[in-house]
N, C-alpha and C positions, 0 to 999 in steps of 0.2 A: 697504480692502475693494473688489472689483470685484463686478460683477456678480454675480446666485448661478448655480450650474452646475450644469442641471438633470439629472437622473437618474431613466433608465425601468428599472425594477424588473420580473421578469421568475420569476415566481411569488409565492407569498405563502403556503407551509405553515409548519413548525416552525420552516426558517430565516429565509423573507423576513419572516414576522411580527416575528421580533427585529429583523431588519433596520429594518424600518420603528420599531420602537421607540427604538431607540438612535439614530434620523435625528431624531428627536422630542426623545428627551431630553438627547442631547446635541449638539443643535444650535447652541447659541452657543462649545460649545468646540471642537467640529470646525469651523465658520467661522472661529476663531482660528488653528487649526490648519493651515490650506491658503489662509488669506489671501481667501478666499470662501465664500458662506454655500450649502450644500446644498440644494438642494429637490426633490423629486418630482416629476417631470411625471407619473407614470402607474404603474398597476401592472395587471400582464397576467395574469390568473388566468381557470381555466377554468368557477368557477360563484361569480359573486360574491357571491349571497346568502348564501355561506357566511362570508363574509368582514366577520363586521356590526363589529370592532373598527375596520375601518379609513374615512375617510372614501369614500363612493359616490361622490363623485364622480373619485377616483383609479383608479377600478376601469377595467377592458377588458377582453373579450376579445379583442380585436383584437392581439395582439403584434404581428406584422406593420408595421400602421400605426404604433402606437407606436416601433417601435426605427425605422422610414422618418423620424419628426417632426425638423422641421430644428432645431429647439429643443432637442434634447436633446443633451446632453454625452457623457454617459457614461452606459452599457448595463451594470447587474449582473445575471448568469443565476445564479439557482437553480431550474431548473426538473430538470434533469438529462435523462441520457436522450440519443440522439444524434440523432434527428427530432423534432419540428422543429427545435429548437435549433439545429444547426447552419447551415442557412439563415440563422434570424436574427440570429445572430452574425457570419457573414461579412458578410450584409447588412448589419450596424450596422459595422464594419472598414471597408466599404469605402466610406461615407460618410462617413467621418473619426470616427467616433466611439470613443474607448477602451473596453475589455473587461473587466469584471471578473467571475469564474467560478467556481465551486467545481465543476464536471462533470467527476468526474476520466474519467467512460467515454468522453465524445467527447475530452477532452483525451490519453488513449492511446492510441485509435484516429486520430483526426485532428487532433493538433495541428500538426503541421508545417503544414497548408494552413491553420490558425487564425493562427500566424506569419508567413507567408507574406505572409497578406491585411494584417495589421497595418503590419509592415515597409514595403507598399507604400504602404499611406495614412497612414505617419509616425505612428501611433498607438500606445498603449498596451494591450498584452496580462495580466493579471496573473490568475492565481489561487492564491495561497498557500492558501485553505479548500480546494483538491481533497485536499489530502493531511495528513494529522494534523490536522481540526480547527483547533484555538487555538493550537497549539504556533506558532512561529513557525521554520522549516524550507525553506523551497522560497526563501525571500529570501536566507539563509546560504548556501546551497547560491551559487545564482546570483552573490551582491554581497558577502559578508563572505569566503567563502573563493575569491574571483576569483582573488586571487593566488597560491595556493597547489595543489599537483596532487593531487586526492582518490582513495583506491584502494580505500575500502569501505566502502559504506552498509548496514547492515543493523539491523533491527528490527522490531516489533510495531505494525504501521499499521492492525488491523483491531479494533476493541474487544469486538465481537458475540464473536468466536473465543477473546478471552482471555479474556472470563471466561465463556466454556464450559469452556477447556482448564484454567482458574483453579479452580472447581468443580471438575472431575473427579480433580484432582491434589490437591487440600483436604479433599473427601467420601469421594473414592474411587466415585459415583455415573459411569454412565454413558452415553455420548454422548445418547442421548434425552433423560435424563432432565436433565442440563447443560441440552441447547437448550430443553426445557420452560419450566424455571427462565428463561431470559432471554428468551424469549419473555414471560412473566406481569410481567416485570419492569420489559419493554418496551426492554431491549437488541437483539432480535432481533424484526425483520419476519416480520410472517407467512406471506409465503414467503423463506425466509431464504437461498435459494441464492446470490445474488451475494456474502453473506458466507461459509458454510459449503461452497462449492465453492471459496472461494478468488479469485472476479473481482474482487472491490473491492481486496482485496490487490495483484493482478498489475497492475490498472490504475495504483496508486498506485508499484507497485515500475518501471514502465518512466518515468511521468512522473521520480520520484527519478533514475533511471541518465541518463537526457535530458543532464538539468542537470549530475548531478556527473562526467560523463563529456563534455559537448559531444558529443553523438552522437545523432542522431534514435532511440529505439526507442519502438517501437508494442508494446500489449500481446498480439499476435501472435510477438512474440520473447520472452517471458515463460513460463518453462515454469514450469507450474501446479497443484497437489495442493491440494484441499481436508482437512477434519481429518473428514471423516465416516467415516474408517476406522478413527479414532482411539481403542483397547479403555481399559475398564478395567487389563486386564492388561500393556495397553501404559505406562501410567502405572504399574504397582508394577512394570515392569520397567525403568521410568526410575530409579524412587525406589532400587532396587535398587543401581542404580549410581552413585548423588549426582547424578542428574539429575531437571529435571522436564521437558515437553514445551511448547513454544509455536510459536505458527504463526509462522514468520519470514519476511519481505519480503528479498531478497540481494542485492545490486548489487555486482559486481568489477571492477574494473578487471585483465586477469589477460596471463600469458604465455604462449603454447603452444610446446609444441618442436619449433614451425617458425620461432621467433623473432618472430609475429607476435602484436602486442598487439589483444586483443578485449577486449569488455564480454560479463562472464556477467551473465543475469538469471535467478532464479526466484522462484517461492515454496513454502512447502511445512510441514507440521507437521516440527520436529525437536528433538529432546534436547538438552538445553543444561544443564550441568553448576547443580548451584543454586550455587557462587558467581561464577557469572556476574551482573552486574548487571542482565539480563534477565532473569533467574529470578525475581525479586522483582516484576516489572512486576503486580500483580493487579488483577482488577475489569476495566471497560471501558477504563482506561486504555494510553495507546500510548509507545511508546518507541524511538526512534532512535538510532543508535550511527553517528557518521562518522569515519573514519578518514581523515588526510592527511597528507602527510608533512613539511609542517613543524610543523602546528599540535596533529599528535598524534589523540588519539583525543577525541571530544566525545559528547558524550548531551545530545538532545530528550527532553523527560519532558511530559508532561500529557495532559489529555484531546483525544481524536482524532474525537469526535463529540459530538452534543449542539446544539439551536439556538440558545442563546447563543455558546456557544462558538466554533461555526461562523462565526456574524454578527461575533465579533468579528477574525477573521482576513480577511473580507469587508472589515469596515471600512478595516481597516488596508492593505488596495489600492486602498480606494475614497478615502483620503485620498492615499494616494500617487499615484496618476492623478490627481486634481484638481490637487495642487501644479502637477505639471507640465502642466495645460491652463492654467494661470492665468502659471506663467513661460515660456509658449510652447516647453517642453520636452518632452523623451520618454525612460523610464526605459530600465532594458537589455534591449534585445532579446532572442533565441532565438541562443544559440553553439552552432553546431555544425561547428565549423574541424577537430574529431578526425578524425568520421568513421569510428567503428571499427565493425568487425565484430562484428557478436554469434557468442558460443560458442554453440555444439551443448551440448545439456544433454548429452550423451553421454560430450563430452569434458569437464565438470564435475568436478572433485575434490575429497571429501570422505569423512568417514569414516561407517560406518555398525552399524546395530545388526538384526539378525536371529535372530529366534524360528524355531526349526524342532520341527514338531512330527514326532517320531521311531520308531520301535521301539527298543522297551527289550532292546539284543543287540548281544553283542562286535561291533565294527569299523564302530561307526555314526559313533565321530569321526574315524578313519582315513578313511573315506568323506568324510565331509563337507570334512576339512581338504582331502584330491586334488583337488575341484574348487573350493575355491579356489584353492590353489597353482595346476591349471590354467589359470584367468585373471588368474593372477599379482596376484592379491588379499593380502593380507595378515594375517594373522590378530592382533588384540591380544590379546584374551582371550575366554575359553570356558568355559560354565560348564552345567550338566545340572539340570536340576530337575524333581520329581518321577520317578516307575518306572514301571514295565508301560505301560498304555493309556495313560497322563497323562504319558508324559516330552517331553520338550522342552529341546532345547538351542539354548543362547542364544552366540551369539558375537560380537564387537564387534569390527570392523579398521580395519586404518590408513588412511589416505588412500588411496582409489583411483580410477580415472575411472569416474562414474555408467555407462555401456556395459560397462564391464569387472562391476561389481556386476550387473548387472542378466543379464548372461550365466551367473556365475556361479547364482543364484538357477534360470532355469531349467534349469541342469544338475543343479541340487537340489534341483527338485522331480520331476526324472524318473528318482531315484533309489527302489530298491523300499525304502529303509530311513526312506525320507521321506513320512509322509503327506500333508503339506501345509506350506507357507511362512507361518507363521503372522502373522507380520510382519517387515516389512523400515521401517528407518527412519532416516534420517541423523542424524548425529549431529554438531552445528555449537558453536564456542565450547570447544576447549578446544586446547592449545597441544600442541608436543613431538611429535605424531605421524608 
């Protein structure tokens, strides 16, 4: 054993409270574990008498000061948020001290300069908690499939949205009354926008293309759809077709037909056939699908949020940054030797599923089909439901570029036999098209 290696803690709600418990209780087997014993130098919170589990005299509010203390090792942030945090995380970088972080928003907006500063002062960067939770994921990504060339991530990274979309597909209840429900339940914040617009996701899906792609993106290159447009009707017109709907996170590795290879990113609610093994993902649980070409197709399963669960993917950087302050090492850095281009969601392809609300009169699918065929869209199937006032026709097509859909759509809704685009929605996970 060498000396213990001290560590300034850097909030102290749902997560750093477990944090600080699991440092407590299991303290003599993480010192077993990293060849040195852990201890707290400080924790930075912003009203400490809130804070009566833990001892007063660790408390601060000073961050600042604390992650400056030449005593300290190693800096874990859970505070989130990208001011101040960012400061004092470069500030603690560039004093020599390693990073441990679950913030996936400043990690998609500014992680390169979070890498950056590491690289230079030979330090350690780690946050496996920014994305899924407990799952163990963003280390695979980086060190298990190093050798190997990955060409698709895609998955359920946001818990709040599945079991909104989980209930609405199960009940048939909807979108309000879903997020009501996980609201009371305490899956969804009370202002739930960074989950149900979609930002936690997109944060999570540019960090994921980062890694499995070597390629910086920020989640500025993440095109983005939350599920708040998401009907009931939309769910029995998945079910209709042996689909149910979940919010997917998509990372490609892809080829355009100018021969140049890009990274697509989105996120977005879409149709996925239920025997896809994503269909089955329910509750706040997350699930990861990677794809590569030696090692084939893999699946992350477990829970993606939660403060234990969280603290325990904390740990598990904050063990692995000590090993290597204690064998005077530094784990792997930020790859990014590719370098590629992010796709235009434009040029994106994919298949999709479109409700048209119609008049019920000869030559409404003659119409409809012309402008598709106009933008060289492709039709799979088509189907009419309901007469008079209440009809609606539903049509499903083949792969085509998001641009090319999206043209079509407004040449149909400026048709007099179309009242309105009732829904338009992709349709991801199934093969042959």
């Amino acid at each position: 054993m060498t000396k213990p290696l001290k560590v300034a803690l850097l909030g102290c709600g749902v997560v750093g409270s477990q944090i600080v418990r699991l440092l407590d209780e299991q303290a003599d087997d993480l010192a077993a574990r990293i060849g040195a014993p852990l201890e707290l130098a400080g924790i930075a919170v912003r009203r400490p008498a809130r804070h009566t589990d833990v001892p007063a005299d660790l408390l601060t509010t000073d961050a600042a000061s604390l992650v400056a203390r030449d005593d300290v090792d190693v800096v874990v942030e859970v505070i989130g948020g990208i001011e101040p945090v960012r400061g004092l995380l470069l500030s603690a970088l560039g004093s020599g001290k390693s990073v441990v972080s679950a913030n996936k928003a400043l990690l998609a907006e500014d992680g390169g300069v979070l890498h950056d500063a590491a690289a230079a002062a030979g330090v350690d960067l780690y946050y496996e908690a920014a994305v899924a939770g407990a799952i163990p994921l963003l280390r695979p990504l980086r060190e298990s499939l190093a050798g190997d060339r990955i060409t698709r991530v895609m998955g359920i990274v946001n818990g709040t949205t599945n079991f909104i979309l989980s209930r609405m597909d199960s009940t048939g209840a909807g979108f309000d009354e879903a997020l009501a429900e996980a609201t009371a339940l305490g899956y969804a914040e009370a202002d739930p926008t960074a989950d149900v617009d979609g930002y936690d996701a997109a944060a999570k899906a540019a960090i994921l293309a980062g890694l499995a792609f070597h390629t910086r993106v920020t989640i500025s290159d993440v095109h983005r759809e939350g599920i708040g447009e998401v009907t009931a009707a939309d769910m029995a017109s998945a079910s209709a077709m042996g689909c149910t709907i979940k919010a997917l996170a998509i990372c490609e590795r892809v080829v355009g037909h100018d021969g140049v290879e890009r990274v697509a990113v989105r996120t977005y609610p879409a149709m996925i056939p239920r025997s896809h093994p994503l269909a089955g993902v329910g509750d706040a649980f997350n699930a990861v699908f990677v794809e590569a070409e030696a090692a084939g197709s893999l699946m992350f399963y477990g829970r993606g949020a939660g403060g234990a669960p969280t603290a325990s993917a904390v740990l598990g950087d904050l063990v692995a940054v000590a090993r290597n302050r204690v064998s005077g090492s530094r784990g792997a850095g930020e790859s990014v030797y590719a370098d590629l281009p992010v796709q235009a969601m434009g040029d994106t392809v994919t298949s999709y599923h479109v409700a048209l609300d119609v008049s019920d009169e000869p030559g409404v699918l003659a119409a409809a089909a012309s402008a598709f065929a106009e933008h060289q869209v492709s039709i799979r199937t088509v189907r009419q439901e309901g007469r008079g006032d209440a009809a609606t026709l539903v049509l499903v097509t083949h792969e085509a570029p998001d641009a090319a859909l999206d043209a079509t759509v407004r040449k149909l809704s400026g048709l007099p036999i179309v009242r309105r685009a009732a829904s338009v929605m992709r349709v991801e996970g199934r093969s042959g098209e």
